[in-house]
N, C-alpha and C positions, 0 to 999 in steps of 0.2 A: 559345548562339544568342540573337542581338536581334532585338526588330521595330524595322527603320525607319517611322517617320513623318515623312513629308513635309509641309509646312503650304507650300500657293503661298498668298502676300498675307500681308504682314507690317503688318497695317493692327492695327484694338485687334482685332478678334478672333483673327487670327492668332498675334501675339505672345501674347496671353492664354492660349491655347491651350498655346505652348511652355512658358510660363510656370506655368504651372498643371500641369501633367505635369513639374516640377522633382525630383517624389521618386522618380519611375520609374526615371530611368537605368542601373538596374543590370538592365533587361533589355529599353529601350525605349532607341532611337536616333532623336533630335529633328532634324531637319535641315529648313531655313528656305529658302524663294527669293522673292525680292521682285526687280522690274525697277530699286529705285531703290538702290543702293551706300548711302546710308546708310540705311534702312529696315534693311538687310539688318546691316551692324556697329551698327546701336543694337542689334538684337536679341539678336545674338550675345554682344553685352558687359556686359546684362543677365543673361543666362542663360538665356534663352527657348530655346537652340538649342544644341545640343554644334556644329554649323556652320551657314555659310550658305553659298548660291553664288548668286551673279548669274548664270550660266550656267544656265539652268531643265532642260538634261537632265542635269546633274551633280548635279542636286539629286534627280531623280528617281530615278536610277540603283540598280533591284535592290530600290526602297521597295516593303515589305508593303502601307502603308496612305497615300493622299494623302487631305488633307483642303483644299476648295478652299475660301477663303478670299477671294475675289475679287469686284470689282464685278460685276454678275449682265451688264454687256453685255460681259464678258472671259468668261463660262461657254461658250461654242461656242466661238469660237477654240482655246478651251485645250485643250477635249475632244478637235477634231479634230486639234489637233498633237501632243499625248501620242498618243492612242490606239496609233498604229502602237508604240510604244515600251516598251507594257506589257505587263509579263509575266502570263500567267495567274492568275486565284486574287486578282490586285490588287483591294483595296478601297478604291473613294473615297466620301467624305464631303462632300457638299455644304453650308453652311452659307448658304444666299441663303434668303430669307423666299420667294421662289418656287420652287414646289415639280412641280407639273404640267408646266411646258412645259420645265425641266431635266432631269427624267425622261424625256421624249420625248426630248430632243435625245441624252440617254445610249443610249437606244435604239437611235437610229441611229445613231451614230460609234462607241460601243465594241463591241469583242466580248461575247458571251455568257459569257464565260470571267471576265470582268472584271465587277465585283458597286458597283452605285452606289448611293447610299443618300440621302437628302436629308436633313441634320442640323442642323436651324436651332432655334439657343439661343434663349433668355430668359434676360435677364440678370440679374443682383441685386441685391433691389430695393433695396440700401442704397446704390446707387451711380449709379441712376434720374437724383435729382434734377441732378447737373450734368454729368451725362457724355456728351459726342460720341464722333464717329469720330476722332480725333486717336489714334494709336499710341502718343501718350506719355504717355495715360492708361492702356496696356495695364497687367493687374495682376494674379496667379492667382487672387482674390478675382473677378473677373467673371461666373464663371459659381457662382459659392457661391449655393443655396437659391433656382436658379431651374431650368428645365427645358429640355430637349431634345425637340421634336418629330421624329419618327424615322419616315421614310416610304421604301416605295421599291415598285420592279415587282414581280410578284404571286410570280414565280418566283424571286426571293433566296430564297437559301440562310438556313435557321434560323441556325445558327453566325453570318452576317455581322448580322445582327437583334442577335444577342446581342454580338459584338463591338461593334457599335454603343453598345447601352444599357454594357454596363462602360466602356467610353470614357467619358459621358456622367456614370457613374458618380465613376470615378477626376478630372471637372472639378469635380465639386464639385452637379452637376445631378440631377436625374431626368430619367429615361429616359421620354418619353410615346407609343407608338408611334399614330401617328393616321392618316388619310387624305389625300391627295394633295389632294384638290378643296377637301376642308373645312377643308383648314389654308391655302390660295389665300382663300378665302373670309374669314377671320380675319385674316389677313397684308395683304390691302387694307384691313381697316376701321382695325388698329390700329397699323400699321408703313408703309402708303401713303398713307392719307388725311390723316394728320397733315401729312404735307410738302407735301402740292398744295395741303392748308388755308391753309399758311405762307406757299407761295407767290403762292397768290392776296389772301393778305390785302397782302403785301410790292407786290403789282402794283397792286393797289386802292387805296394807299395813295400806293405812289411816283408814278404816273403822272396822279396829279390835282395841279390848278393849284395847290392852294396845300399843298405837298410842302414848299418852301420855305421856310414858317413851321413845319409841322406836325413838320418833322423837328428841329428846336431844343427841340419840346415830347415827343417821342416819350421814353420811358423805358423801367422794368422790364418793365410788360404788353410793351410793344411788342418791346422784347429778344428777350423767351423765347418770345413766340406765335413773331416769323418765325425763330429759333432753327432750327427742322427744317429750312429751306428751304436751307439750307448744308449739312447731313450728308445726303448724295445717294447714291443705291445705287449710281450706273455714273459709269466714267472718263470718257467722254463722249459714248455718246447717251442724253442725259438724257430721262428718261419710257420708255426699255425695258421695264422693270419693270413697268409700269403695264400699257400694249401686251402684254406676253406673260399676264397677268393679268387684262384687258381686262372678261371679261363682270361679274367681281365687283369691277372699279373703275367702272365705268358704274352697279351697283347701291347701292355707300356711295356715290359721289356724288352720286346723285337722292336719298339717305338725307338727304344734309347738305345740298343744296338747298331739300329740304321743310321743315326745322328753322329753317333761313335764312328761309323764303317766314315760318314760323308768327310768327315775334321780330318780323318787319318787319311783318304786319300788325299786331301785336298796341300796336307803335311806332305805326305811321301813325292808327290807331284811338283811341292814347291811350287805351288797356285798360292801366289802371295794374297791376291785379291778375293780368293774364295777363302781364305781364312779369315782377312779381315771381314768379309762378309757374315763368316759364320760367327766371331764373335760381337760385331756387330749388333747383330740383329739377336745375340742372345742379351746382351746389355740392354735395349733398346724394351726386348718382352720383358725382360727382370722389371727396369725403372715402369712398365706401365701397368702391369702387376700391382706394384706396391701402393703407385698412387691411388688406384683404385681399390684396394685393401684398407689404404689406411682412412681414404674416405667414406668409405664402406655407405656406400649408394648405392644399391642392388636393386634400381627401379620401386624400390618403395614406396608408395606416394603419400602415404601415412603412417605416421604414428602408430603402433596397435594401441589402444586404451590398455593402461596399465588396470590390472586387475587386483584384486586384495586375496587375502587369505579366505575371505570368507563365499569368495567364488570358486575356491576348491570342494568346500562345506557342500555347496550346492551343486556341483558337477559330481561329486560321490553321491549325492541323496538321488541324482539324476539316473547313475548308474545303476544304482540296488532298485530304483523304484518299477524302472525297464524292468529289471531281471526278475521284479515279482510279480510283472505284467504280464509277462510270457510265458 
């Protein structure tokens, strides 16, 4: 017996995903769906995927585990067009930095039978510095020695908890099971607000008169700040994310407003010292950040036991065997 796993979005996390579950095959079945034909054969001819289908229900067909991998304004659509389709005891994997109002929306469209989980990586951090959303940076190194935040409704089943974290395991990650709200809260300051940053600095910058000169002078700084404002969570209504998010994007934003207001008096004032203080101390939390990123020691005291494919076998037999208990 195998477990299928399904990955919809063949984007870097998806592939990474296949990718990275390359040593399982011998009791784990990779199967890929992406809407674009070659998304779908680049994957496959890497190795990410024993197949792929352009057809999304051939891809699904009879899968133990989907793991959704999509832009967060594709999460309803998909939900409601699978659901009819899935068989009891399915576990999905959500991978979108928003956590709360996916879980609601799981609420409503699937059955109770069907066990959702919200699974949003952290990447690693050797690979931070130049890496987008481009698929053909996909690499099983992605998720190496960083973490899985693992949330879901109150009534998941233990067994799908745990299939979870071995998953999370077998990527190269730790397993961090957190809260629904609190990781909404964390996921706007450190994964949302970077982009609106980007993007407000790109509109501040384009849409003044002398754009024209300024962009002949524009360089490295200018590059990499509006850098984020091109790797965009949704295929196209851009700011969903934010919106479904809403009361803790309103919060880092007034955050990064009042930081904004402190610099600019401190400029208008010709407070030499409180400038240098404020950049200071922003270089100061940048460098102690990264050291602690790249050594990524998050109080762990152990190791998790690396798991095999064949304790997914047994965390599904766990799940159906509950459900025919009940």
């Amino acid at each position: 017996m195998t477990v299928k796993i399904t990955v919809l979005g063949l984007g870097l996390i998806g592939t990474s995903i296949g990718l990275a579950l390359a040593d399982e095959t011998d009791q784990l079945l990779r199967v890929g769906h992406d809407p674009s034909m070659e998304r779908n054969n680049r994957a496959k001819k890497i190795g990410a995927f024993e197949d792929t289908h352009l057809q999304l229900f051939k891809a699904l067909d009879n899968a133990d585990v989907i793991i959704l991998a999509l832009p967060h304004d594709q999460i309803y659509e998909t939900l409601k067009l699978i659901a009819p389709e899935l068989k009891p005891e399915t576990i999905i994997l959500d991978t979108s930095p928003v956590q709360v109002q996916d879980i609601e929306w799981a609420k409503e469209l699937l059955s109770p039978e069907v066990y959702f989980l919200s699974f949003t990586p952290s990447l690693n951090p050797d690979l931070l510095a130049n890496l987008d959303d481009d698929p053909e940076n996909a690499t099983a190194e992605l998720f190496k020695r960083g973490m899985v935040f693992i949330t879901a409704p109150s009534n998941t089943s233990e067994e799908a908890y745990k299939l979870a974290s071995d998953l999370s395991i077998l990527l190269g990650a730790a397993p961090f099971f957190a809260d629904a709200w609190e990781t909404d809260g964390l996921s706007a300051a450190v994964h949302m607000l970077p982009k609106f940053t980007s993007a407000a600095l790109v509109n501040a910058t384009m849409n003044q008169p002398g754009w024209q000169e300024a962009r002949k002078l524009a360089g490295a700084a200018y590059a990499q700040s509006t850098r984020p404002a091109l790797n965009l969570d949704e295929a196209d209504a851009y700011g969903e994310m934010a919106l479904s998010n809403r009361d803790n994007m309103v919060r880092v934003l007034d955050n990064l407003i009042a930081e904004l207001y402190n610099i600019r008096q401190a400029v208008s004032e010709n407070n030499a010292d409180a400038v240098k203080d404020f950049l200071s101390q922003a270089k100061d939390n940048r460098l102690s950040w990264q050291y602690e990123r790249e050594k990524a020691n998050w109080g762990i005291e152990e190791k998790p036991e690396l798991p095999t494919s064949r304790d997914f076998m047994g965390r599904l037999f766990g799940i159906r065997k509950q459900k025919k208990n009940n």
